[in-house]
Each structure stands twice: as C-alpha cells, then as structure tokens.
N, C-alpha and C positions, 0 to 999 in steps of 0.2 A: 560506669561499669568497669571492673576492675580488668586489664588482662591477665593472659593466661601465665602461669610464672614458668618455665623452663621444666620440660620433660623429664628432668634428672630422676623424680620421685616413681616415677611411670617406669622410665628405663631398667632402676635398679630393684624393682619390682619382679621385670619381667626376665634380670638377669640371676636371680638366685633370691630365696626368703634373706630377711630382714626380720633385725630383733628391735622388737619395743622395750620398751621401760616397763617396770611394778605401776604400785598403786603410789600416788603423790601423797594420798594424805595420811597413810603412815608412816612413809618415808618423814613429812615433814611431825607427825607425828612423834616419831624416834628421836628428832632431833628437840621433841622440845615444846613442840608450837600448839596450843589451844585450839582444836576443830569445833568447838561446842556451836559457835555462832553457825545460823542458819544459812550461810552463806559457805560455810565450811573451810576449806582447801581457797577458794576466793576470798576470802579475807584479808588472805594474804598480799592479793596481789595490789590494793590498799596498804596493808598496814605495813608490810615486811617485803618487799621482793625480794629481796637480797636472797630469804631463806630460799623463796621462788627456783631464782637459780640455781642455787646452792642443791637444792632436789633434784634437780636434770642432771647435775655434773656428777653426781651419787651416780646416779643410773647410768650415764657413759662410761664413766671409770669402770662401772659393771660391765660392760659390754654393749649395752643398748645403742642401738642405731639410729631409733626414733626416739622420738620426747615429743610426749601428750602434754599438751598445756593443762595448766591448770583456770584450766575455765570454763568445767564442768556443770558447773554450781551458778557460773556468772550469768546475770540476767538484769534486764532494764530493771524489772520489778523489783528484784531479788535489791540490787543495792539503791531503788527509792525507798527501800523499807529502810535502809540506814540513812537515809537523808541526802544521800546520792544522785544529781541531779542528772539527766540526759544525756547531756557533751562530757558531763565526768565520767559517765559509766562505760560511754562509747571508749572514752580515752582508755579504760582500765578494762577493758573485753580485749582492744588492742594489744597493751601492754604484756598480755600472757604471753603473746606470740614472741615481742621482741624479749622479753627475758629468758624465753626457751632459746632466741636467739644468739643473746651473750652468753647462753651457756655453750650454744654450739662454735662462738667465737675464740670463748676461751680454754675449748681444749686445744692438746696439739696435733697437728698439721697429719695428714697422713694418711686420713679415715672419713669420708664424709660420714653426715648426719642431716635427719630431716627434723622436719615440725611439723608434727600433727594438733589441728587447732580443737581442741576436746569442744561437743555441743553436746551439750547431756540433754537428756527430755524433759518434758513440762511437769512431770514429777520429782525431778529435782531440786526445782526453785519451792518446792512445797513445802521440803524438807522433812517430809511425815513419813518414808519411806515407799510413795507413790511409783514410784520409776521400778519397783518391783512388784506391781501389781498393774498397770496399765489402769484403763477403762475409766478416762478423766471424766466422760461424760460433756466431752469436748466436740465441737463440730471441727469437719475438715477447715473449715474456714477459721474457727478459731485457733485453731494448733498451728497453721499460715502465719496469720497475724500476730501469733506471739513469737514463732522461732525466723520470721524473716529479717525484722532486725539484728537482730546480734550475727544470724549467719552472713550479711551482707556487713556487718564490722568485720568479722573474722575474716572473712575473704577478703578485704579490701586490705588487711595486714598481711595478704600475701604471706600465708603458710605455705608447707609443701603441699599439703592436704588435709582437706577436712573429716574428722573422726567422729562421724554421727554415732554415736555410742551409748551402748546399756538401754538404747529402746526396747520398752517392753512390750511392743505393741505395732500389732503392723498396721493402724487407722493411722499411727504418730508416724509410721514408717513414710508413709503415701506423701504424708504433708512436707516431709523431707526431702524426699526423691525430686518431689513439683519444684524444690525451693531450688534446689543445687542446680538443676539444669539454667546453664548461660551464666553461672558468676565468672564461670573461669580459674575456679581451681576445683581438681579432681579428689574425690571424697572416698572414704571406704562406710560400709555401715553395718553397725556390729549392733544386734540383739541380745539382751537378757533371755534366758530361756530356763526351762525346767521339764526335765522329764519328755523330752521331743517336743518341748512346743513355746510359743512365747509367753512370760507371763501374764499375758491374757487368754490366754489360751489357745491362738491360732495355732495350726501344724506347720512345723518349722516348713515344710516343702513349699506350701503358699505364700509364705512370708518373704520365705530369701528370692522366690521367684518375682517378686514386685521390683528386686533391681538388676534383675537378666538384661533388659533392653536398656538401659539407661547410661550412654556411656561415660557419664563423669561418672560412674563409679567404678573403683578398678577392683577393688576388694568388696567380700560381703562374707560374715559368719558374726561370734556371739563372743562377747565380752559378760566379766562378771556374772556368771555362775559357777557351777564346781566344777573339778578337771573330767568329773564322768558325764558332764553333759556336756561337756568343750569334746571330747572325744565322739560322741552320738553324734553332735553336730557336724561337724569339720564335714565329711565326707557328704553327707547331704545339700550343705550350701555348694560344693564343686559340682556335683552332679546335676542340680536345677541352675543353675545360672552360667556354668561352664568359665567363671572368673577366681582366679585365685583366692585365698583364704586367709582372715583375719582369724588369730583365737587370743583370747588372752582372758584368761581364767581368774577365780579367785584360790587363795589357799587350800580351797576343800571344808575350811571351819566354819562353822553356823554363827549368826550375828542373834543373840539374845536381847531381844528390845528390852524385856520387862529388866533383864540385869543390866545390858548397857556394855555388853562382854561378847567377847568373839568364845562361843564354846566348840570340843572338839578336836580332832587331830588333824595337820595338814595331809594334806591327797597333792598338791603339786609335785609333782615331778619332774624333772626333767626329762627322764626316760619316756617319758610319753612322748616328747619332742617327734620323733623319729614316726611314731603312728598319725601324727599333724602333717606333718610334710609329705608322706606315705598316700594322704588322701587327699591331700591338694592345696593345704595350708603352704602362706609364702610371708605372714605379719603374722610374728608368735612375741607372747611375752605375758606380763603377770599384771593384774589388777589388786583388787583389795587382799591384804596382807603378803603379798609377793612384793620383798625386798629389794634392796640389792644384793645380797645371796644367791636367792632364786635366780634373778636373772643372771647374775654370772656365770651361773651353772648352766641355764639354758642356753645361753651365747655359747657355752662351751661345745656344748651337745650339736647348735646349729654350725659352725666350723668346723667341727666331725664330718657333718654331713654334707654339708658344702663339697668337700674333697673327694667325699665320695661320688657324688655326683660329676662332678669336672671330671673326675677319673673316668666314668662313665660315658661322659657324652666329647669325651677324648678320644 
C-alpha cells in the first residue's frame, strides 16, 4: 500500500482556490495530434509523450496550477484492445503522472504546481459516449473490479491527487468513494450533470452527499458540462458536503455526434469565476474546448480575487 505523499496539495487547498488546466485533447488536438483512436488523449501516452508534456506546459504558461493527467481514457482493457499487455499498460497508466511531472519540472522555479491523476468512468473505455449517460447496467461489484486496478497504479505513482472525474452517475460514484478509502492519496470527485441532476438522473443534492463523510476526499462538484450547470451546481455541492469546490466546465458548445462537430457559441467565461468562488468553489478551470486562452483568462480573474480576499481577511 502506497503512503501518504505530503500535505502540500491539502494545504494549498485550504490556503486560497487553485486553477486547473483546459481540456487535454484539444489542447493536444491544436497542436496536431489524431484523437480518433478509441483510446483517445491515451494514445498518446504510448505513441507521443513528448506531446503529453508539451500539453501541461501550454496550460502552466496559461496560468494553471494543476495538470490533469492524461489518463482519462486509460484502462487495462482499453489498451488490451491494442494488444497492450498487463505490466505494459500498468507501466503507461503510471507514466501519465510522471510526464505531468516533467512538465512540472520543467518550468521555472517560483510557483508550485500539483498533479492530478484523471480516472475517467467505465464509460469512457467504451468510447460510445457512455460517461454521458450513466446506467452501464453494471453491479456495485462490477464497477469495483474494473476501476480498482488502475486506481491502485495511479496511487501508487503518487500524484498529488486523484481526479475521480466526469461521473455520471452516483451507482459509479459509490464504487469510487469504497476504492479511495486507505490508498493514501486524497482525491476530489467531480460529476457530469445536466439540468440539476447527474446524467443519470439522480439530484445533484444525493449525489455530492455520498462524499460528505469520506475524508480522502477534499473537493467534490461537476466537471464537463456547460458553464450554466457548473453555476446551478457549485453552491449545492458546498452546502451538502460542507467541502470546498471543484468546477471546471466545458465551453458551453454542443458536441454533434451525427456531424462529428462541436456546434454553437461558447458560454465560458471568466466573469463567472467570481460567482464560483462566491459559493464555495476553490479548483476552477476548463474541460472540453477551454484552451489555453480560457485559462489564462481565468487565472487572471482568480488572482483578482485572491487579493481581495487577503485584503479581506487582513
């Protein structure tokens, strides 16, 4: 069992919000790279790491504090389907952590930065678009048995924290919650949601309260939906669980399956920043189609606010 890695991630937590990173696989995207394969943004971390890196260090120059691995996508199964053996795939679940790592080596001096180890849900090794609709028709047990390996690779790479992220479902939620207790590193867990509820339909209020009592998690709210359900949410995950606040949204654009196309206007803003942290958000930052733009902009916004609070509690 792995130990605990140093309180740094907890501290600076509980000493003022912290900005995450955009979305990886436009980022890498932008720069070039083919996401078609089922494995997505994890491909990568096989064929290219370099770009890997190269994706986090976009997002620190942005301003990002955290870097989500890219190992949302990664899974035993996911790469036996490319012919990816056991001890290879454990090796390459690993490796996301240390390449978020070189990237946080190689900037300069002056600023820390964390790593967050991405565990996407059992809908995303599916690749059908599952992890937006929940209801695998999975038992508690089976959702166990698929997410406890990788989440004991990823722990045992000693991130700063584990990013239970884009669950759509509070059944998948439960099997998480069970797994993190005693690896020893502390996790946040952010839901997909729509319209006040997960996409499966539970109410957000039942959901976020499944990790009230559970102290490896420090954070809990909703990744990857639009910025007017990242807003609905925020204040409700504070209120049921009484722990600080993850959000990190998507652009606000619709994903057109049948064209293949993001339709629509973005809704990100930064000016929302201030109505996040207002309700108890403290890990803000941007998912699918939030740049390094975006986040610059919103780093900006969170350093605004930072000062006023210091002022504040000065």
């Amino acid at each position: 069992m792995p130990t605990a890695p140093p309180p740094d991630f907890a501290a600076a937590l509980a000493a003022g919000p912290l900005v995450l990173d955009g979305g990886m696989s436009n980022q890498l995207a932008a720069a070039g790279h083919d996401l078609s394969d089922r494995l997505w943004s994890a491909r990568l971390l096989a064929d290219d790491p370099e770009a890997v890196v190269a994706a986090h260090r976009a997002y620190f120059a942005a301003g990002a504090e955290v870097a989500i691995t890219a190992s949302y996508q990664a899974s035993f199964e996911g790469f036996a389907r490319r012919g990816v053996g056991h001890a290879a795939a454990a090796r390459l679940l690993a490796s996301s952590v240390e390449l978020a790592r070189e990237a946080v080596r190689a900037e300069p001096g002056g600023r820390r930065r964390w790593v967050a180890a991405s565990v996407g849900p059992y809908g995303a090794v599916l690749a059908d678009g599952s992890e937006y609709r929940g209801r695998y028709g999975l038992s508690h047990a089976e959702l166990v048995a698929f997410h406890r390996p990788r989440l004991e690779v990823l722990a045992a790479a000693r991130p700063d924290v584990l990013a239970l992220e884009t669950v759509p479902d509070a059944d998948e939620a439960r099997a998480l919650l069970e797994l993190v207790r005693g690896l020893g590193v502390p996790a946040w867990l952010s839901y997909s949601v729509a319209d006040g509820r997960t996409r499966a339909g539970q109410p957000l209020a039942e959901a976020f309260a499944l990790a009230a009592e559970v102290d490896e998690v420090l954070a809990v709210g909703v990744n990857c939906c639009t910025p007017r359900d990242a807003d609905l949410a925020v204040a409700v995950a504070a209120e049921v669980t009484g722990k600080p606040v993850v959000v990190y949204p998507n652009s606000g654009e619709r994903w057109d399956p049948e064209r293949r196309d993001w339709r629509g206007e973005p809704t990100f803003r930064s000016a929302r920043v201030g109505g996040w942290l207002a309700d108890g958000a403290r890990l803000v930052g941007g998912c699918c189609r939030v740049g390094p733009d975006g986040i610059a902009a919103l780093a900006a916004e969170v350093t605004v606010r930072r000062g006023a609070l210091s002022c504040r509690e000065g």
